[in-house]
C-alpha positions as CSV (number, residue, x, y, z in Angstrom):
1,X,-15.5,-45.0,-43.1
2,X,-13.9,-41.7,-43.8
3,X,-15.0,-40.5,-40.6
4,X,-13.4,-43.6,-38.2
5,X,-10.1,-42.9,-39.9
6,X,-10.1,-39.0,-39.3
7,X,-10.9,-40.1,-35.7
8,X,-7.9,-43.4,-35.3
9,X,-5.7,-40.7,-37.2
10,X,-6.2,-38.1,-34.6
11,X,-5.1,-40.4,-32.4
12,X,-2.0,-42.1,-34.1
13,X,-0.7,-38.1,-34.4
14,X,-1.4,-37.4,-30.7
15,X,0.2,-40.4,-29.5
16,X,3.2,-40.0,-32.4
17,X,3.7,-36.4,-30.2
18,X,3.4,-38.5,-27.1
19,X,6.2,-41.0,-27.8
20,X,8.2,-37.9,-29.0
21,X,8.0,-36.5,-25.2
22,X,8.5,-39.7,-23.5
23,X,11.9,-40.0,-25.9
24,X,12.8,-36.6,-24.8
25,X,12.2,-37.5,-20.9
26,X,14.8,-40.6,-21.5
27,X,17.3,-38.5,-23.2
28,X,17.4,-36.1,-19.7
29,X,17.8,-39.0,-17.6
30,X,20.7,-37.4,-16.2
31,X,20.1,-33.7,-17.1
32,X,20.2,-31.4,-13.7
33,X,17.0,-30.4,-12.5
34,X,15.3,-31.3,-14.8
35,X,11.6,-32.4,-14.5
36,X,9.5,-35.2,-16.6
37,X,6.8,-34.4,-18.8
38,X,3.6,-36.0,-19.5
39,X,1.4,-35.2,-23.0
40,X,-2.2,-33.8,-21.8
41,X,-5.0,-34.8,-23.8
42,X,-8.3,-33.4,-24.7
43,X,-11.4,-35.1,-26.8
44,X,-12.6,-32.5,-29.6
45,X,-15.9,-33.3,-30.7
46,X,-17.1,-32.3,-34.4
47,X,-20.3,-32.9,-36.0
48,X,-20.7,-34.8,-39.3
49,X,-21.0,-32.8,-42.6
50,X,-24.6,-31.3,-42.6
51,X,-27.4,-33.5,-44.6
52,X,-30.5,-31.7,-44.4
53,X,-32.5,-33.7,-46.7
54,X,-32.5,-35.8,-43.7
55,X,-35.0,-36.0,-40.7
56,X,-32.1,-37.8,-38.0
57,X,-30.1,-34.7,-36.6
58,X,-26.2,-34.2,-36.7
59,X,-24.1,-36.8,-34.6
60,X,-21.0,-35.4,-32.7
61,X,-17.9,-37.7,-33.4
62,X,-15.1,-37.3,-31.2
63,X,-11.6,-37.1,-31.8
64,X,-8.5,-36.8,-29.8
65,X,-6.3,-34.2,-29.6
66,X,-3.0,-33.1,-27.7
67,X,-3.0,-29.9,-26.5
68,X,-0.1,-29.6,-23.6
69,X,2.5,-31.1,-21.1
70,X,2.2,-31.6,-18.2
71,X,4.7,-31.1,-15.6
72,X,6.1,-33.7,-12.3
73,X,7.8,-31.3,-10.4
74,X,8.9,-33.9,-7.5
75,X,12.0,-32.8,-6.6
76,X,15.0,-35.2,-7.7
77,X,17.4,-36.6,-5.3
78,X,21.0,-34.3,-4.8
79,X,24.2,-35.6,-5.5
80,X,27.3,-34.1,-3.7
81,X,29.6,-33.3,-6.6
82,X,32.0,-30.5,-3.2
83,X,32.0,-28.3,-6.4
84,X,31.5,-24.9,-4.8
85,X,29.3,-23.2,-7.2
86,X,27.0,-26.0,-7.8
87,X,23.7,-25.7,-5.7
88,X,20.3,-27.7,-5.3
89,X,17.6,-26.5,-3.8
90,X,16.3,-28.8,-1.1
91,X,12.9,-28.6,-1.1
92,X,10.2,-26.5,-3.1
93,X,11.8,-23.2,-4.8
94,X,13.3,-22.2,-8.5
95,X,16.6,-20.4,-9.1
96,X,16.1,-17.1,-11.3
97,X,18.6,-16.4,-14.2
98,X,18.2,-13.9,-16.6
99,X,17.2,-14.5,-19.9
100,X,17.4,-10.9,-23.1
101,X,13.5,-11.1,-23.3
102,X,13.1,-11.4,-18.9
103,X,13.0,-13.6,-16.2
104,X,13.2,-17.3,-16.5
105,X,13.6,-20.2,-14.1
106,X,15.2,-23.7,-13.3
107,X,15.9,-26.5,-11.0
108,X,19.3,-26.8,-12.2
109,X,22.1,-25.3,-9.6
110,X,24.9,-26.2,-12.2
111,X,26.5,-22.7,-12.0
112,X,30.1,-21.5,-12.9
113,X,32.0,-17.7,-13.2
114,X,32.3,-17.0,-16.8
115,X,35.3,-14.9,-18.3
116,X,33.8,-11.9,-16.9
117,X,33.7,-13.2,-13.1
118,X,29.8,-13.4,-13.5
119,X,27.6,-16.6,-12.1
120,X,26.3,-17.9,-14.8
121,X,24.1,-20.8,-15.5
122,X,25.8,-24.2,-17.4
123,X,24.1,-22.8,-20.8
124,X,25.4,-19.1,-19.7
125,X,22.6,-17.1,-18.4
126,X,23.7,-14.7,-15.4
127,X,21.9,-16.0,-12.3
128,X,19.9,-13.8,-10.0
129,X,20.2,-12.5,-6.6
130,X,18.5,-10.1,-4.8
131,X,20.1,-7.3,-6.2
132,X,20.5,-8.9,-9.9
133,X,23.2,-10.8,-11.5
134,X,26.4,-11.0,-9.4
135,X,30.2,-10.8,-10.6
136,X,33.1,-11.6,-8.5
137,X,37.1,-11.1,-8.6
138,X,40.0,-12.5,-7.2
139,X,39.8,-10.8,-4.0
140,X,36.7,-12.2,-3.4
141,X,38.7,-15.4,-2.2
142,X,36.7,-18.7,-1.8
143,X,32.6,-18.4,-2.0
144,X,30.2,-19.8,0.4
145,X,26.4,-19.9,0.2
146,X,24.8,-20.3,3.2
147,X,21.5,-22.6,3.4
148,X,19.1,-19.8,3.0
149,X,21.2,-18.6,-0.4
150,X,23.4,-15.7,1.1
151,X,26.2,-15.7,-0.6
152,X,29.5,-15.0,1.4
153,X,33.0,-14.3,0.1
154,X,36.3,-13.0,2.0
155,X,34.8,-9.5,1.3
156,X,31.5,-10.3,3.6
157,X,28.2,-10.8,2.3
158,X,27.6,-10.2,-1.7
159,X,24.0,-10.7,-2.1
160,X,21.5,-13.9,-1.6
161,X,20.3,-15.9,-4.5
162,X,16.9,-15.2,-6.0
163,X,14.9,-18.2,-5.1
164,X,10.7,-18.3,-6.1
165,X,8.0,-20.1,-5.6
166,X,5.0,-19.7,-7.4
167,X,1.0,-20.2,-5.9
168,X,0.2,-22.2,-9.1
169,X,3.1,-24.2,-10.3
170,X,0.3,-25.9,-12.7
171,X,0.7,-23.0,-14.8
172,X,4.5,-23.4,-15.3
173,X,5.4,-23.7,-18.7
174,X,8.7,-25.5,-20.1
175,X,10.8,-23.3,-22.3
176,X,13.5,-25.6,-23.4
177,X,16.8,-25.8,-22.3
178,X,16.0,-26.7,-18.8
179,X,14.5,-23.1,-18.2
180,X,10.9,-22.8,-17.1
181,X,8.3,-19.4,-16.8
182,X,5.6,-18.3,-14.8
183,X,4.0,-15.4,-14.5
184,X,3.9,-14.7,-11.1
185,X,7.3,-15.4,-9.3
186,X,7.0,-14.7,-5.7
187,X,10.3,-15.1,-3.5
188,X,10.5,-17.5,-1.2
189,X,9.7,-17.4,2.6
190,X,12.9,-19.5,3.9
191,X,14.6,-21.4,0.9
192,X,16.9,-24.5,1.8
193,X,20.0,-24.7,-0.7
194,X,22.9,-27.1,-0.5
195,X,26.3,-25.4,-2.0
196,X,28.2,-28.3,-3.7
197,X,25.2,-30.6,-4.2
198,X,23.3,-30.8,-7.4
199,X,19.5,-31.6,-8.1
200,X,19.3,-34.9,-10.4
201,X,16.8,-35.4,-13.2
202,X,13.5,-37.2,-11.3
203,X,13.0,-39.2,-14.5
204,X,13.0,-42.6,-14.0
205,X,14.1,-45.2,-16.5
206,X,11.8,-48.4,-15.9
207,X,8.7,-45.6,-15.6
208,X,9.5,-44.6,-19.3
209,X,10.3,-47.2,-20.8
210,X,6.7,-48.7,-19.6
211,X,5.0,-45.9,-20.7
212,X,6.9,-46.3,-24.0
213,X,6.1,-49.7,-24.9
214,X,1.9,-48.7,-23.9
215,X,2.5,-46.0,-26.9
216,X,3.8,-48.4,-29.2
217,X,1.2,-50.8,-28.5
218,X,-1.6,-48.2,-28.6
219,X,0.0,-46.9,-32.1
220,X,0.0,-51.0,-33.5
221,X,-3.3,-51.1,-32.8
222,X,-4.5,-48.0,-34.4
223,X,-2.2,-48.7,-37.4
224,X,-4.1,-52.2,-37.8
225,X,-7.7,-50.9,-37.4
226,X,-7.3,-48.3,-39.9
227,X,-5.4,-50.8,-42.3
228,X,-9.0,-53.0,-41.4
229,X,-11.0,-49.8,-42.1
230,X,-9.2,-49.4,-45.8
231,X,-9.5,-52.7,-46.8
232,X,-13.6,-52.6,-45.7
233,X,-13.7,-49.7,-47.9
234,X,-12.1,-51.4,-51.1
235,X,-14.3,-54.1,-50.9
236,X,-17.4,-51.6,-50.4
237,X,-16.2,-50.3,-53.4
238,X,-15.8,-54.0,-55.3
239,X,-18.8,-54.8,-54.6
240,X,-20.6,-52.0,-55.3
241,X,-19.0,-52.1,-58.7
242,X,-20.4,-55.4,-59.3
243,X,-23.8,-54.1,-58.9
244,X,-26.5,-53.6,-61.9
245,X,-28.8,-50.7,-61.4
């Protein structure tokens, strides 16, 4: 009995951390760029405790276990907000921003100049071009980006934004805060960006909230089969009392 609920508590943790991530997809229902993740699961299988008074071999009991997140990286629809430092990429691509410990990534084109004249991320990162992060002053007049990310100002051209692509996006890995890594960034061939448009989050609502009434079902009916499993236990153990040798 010990053994069947090890194995439904296994589950009732992994799906506790699954109904954590679909929570945090419907909290960035209308976060910028940002893309819904799925909990990956794995089954672990152990062997009972050794008994080797006993002719019958091991058994292997398996047991579930969480072990990732998967990423949908469908692209979300763009809004037009006419802001002119707000860009979505239309199409396949990442922006680059830079990050103290490197090189990080995101769908989100929320940009703005900070105090400093520097494009900068929503959360303040400096954003990347081809020839790093970019400032710009007043005589710069009024910024356009072009729709393969050159950037033009008064001045003339000022750089092209740093767009990637990456040859396995299965191996993208979330870092919070809308930012993403990879490994292996390599630029893109012809990017497609839209200046005052921004990428919307592609979670969707009625998908969720399915998938979060499956978990709480699933997590009922562990609950109950392991509240099933205890009381077959206490009245092993009644009865068993009962007993005369």
């Amino acid at each position: 009995m010990e053994n069947a609920q090890l194995i439904t508590l296994s589950r009732q943790m992994s799906l506790r951390n699954q109904m954590d991530m679909v929570a945090n997809n419907m909290a960035n229902l209308n976060t910028t760029g940002y893309k819904t993740q799925r909990m990956v699961f794995e089954e672990v299988l152990m062997p009972l405790a050794k008994a080797s008074e006993f002719m019958q071999g091991d058994q292997k009991l398996s047991y579930v276990q969480d072990y990732g997140a998967g990423l949908n990286l469908l692209p979300g629809s763009i809004k037009l907000t006419g802001n002119d430092f707000d860009v979505a990429i239309d199409g396949e691509g990442w922006f680059a921003v830079q990050l103290e410990e490197g090189e990080a990534f995101t769908r989100s084109g929320a940009f703005h100049l900070d105090n400093t004249g520097t494009l900068v991320t929503a959360e303040g990162q400096p954003v990347l071009t081809d020839g790093g992060p970019i400032s710009f002053t007043t005589e710069d007049g009024k910024i356009d980006i072009a729709d393969d990310g050159t950037i033009v100002s008064e001045l003339g051209i000022r750089g092209k934004l740093r767009v990637v692509e990456f040859e396995t996006p299965e191996d993208i890995k979330a870092l919070g805060g809308n930012l993403y890594s990879h490994e292996e960034p390599i630029i893109a061939a012809s990017p497609s960006v839209v200046q005052g448009g921004l990428e919307q989050s592609n979670v969707r609502g009625v998908v969720e909230i399915a998938h979060m009434v499956r978990v709480t079902r699933a997590y009922e009916s562990v609950s109950k089969l392991m509240a099933d499993t205890d009381e077959l236990r206490k009245q092993a153990i009644q009865t068993l009392g009962r007993l005369q040798a």
